[in-house]
C-alpha positions in Angstrom: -22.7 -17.1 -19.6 -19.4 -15.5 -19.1 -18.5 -12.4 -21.5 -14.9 -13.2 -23.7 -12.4 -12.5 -21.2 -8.4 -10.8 -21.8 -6.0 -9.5 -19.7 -5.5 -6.1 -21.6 -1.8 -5.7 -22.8 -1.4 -1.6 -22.3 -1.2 -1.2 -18.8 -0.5 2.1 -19.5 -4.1 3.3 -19.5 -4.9 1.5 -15.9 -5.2 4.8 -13.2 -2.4 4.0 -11.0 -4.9 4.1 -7.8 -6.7 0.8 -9.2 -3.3 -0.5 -10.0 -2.6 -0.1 -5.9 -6.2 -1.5 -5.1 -6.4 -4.6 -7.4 -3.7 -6.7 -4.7 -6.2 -5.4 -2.2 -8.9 -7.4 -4.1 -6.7 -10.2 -4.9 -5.9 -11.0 -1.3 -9.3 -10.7 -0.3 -10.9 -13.2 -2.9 -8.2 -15.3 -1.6 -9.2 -15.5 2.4 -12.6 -16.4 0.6 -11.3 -19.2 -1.4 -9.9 -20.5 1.8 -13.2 -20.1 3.8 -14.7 -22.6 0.5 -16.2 -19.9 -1.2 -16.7 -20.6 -5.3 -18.3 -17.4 -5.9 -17.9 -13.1 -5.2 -19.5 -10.3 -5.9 -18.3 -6.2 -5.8 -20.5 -5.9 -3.1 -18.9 -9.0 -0.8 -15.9 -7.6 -1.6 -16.6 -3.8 -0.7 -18.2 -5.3 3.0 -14.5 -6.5 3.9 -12.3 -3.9 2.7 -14.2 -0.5 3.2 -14.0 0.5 -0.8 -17.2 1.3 -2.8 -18.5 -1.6 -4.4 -18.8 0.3 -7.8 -15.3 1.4 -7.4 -14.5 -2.0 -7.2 -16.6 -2.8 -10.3 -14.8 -0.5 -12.2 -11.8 -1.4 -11.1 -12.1 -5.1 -12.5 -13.1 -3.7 -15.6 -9.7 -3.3 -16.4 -8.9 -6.7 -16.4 -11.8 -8.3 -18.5 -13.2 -10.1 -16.2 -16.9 -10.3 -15.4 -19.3 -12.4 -13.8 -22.6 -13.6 -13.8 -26.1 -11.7 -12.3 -26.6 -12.2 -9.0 -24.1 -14.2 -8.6 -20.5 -12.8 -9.1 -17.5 -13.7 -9.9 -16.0 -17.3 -9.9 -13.3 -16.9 -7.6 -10.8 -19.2 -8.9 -10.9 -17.4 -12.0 -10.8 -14.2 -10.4 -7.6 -14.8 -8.8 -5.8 -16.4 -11.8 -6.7 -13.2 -14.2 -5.4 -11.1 -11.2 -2.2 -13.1 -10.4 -2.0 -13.0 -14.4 -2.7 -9.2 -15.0 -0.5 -8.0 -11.5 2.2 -10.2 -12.7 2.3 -12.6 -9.8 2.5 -15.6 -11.7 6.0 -14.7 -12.9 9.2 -14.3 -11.2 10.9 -11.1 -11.6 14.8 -11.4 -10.3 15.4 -8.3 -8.2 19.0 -7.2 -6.2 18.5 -5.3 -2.6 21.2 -2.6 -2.1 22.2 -1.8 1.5 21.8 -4.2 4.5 20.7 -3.1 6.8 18.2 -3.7 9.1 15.7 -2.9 6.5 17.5 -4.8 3.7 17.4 -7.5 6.4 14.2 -7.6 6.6 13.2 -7.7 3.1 16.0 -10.4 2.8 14.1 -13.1 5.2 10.5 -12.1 4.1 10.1 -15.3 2.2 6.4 -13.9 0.7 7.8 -11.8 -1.5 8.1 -15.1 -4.1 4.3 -15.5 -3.6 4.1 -12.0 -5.3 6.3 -12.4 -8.0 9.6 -11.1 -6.7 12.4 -13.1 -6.6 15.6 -11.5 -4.7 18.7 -12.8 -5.8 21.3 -11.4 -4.4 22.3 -8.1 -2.6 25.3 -5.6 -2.3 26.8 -3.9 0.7 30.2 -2.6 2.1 30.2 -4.1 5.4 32.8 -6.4 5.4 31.0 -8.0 8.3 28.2 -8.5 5.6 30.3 -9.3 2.5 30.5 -13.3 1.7 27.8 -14.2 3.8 24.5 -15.3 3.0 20.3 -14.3 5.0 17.8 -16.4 3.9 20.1 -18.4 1.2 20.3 -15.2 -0.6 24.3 -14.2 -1.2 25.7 -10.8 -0.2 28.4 -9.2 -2.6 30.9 -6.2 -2.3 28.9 -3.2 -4.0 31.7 -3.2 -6.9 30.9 -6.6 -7.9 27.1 -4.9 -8.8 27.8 -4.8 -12.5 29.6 -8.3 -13.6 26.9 -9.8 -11.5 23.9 -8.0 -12.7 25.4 -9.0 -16.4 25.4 -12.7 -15.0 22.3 -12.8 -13.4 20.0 -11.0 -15.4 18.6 -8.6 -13.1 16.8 -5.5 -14.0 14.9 -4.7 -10.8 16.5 -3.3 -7.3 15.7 -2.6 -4.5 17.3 0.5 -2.4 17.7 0.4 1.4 20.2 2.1 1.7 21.6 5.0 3.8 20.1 8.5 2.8 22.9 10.1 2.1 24.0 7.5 -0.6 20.8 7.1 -2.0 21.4 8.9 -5.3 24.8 8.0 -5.6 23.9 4.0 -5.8 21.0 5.0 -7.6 23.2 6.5 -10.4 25.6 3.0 -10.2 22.4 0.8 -10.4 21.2 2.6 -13.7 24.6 2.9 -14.8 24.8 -0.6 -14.4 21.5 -1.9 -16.2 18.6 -1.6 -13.8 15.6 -0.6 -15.2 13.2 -0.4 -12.1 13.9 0.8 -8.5 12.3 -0.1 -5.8 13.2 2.6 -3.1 12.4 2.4 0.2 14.3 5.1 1.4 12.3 8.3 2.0 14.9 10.1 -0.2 13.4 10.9 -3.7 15.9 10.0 -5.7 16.4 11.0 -9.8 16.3 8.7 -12.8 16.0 9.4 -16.6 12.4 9.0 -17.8 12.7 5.5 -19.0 14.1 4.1 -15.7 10.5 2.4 -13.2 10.6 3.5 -9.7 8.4 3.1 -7.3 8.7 5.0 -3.9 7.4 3.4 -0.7 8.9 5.2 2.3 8.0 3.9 5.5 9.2 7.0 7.3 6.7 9.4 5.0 3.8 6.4 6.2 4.4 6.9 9.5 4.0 11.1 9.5 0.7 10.2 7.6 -0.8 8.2 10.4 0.6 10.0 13.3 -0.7 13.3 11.8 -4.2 11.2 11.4 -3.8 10.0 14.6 -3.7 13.1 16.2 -6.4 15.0 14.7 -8.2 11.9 16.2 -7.6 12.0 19.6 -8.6 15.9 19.4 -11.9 15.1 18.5 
């Protein structure tokens, strides 16, 4: 018999590390799904990705969702709590600031709805840029930002911009009513408290794994 399950309200309490795992998890339980699994343990789980199966035990904890002895957990289950708890199942409007070839990128990557994110627009200078459109998505002049974001509802963006602008779009974007940054620039920029960001620099990535890589080949 299943215990009651609930996705817990205060996220606040979840360790940010098992926030950055449970996707890990998700996608996994997934692949299984595909292969017609109906049922996944910790242990299944831990063989595939490399983390401790207790780890991932306690990880699922946090979402109230447990399965049965010797058997695991049903996986469609599994993935609706964790679609449910990550807030997949949702779509959360976003804007992209700066086109470039990064903002490009992110423009065309059509999997970012399958996660939740919806980009809706996005704001550059480039004259070259301004009035056309990547991936259906509409580029606007950067001082149209605020009577669109006021339209459109949008309280999440993402910054791709140049480094050297970084903070000053990132004071326009508050300014103009965002409330969580997604910033892939490897500038750290600064908010007031209440403002979300979330810093995933490529650049800072890449010094991690050469370093790694390095100390590698010395051995």
């Amino acid at each position: 018999m299943y215990m009651a399950e609930r996705i817990r309200k205060n996220m606040d309490k979840i360790p940010e590390p098992t926030l950055r795992r449970l996707p890990w998890y998700l996608s996994n339980v997934k692949l299984m799904k595909e292969k017609g699994e109906k049922y996944v343990s910790s242990t299944q789980i831990s063989k595939q990705i490399n983390i401790d199966a207790s780890q991932i035990a306690k990880d699922l904890s946090y979402v109230a969702v447990t399965g049965r002895t010797r058997v695991g957990y049903e996986i469609d289950r599994l993935i609706q709590v964790l679609e449910d708890f990550l807030g997949f199942t949702n779509l959360h409007k976003a804007y992209l600031f700066g086109v470039g070839s990064l903002g490009g990128a992110l423009l065309r990557d059509s999997g970012l709805s399958h996660f939740g994110l919806e980009i809706v627009g996005a704001f550059d200078v480039n004259p070259n840029l301004v009035g056309t459109e990547i991936n259906g998505i509409p580029i606007y002049h950067s001082s149209e930002f605020e009577s669109r974001r006021q339209q459109d509802g949008v309280y999440i963006g993402i910054l791709t911009v140049p480094i050297n602008i970084a903070q000053e779009i990132t004071d326009k974007m508050v300014e103009g009513g965002i409330c969580a940054i997604w910033n892939f620039t490897p500038f750290r920029i600064r908010v007031p408290e209440h403002i979300v960001v979330q810093n995933t620099s490529l650049y800072a990535h890449l010094a991690v794994m050469f370093n790694r890589l390095n100390e590698t080949i010395k051995k």
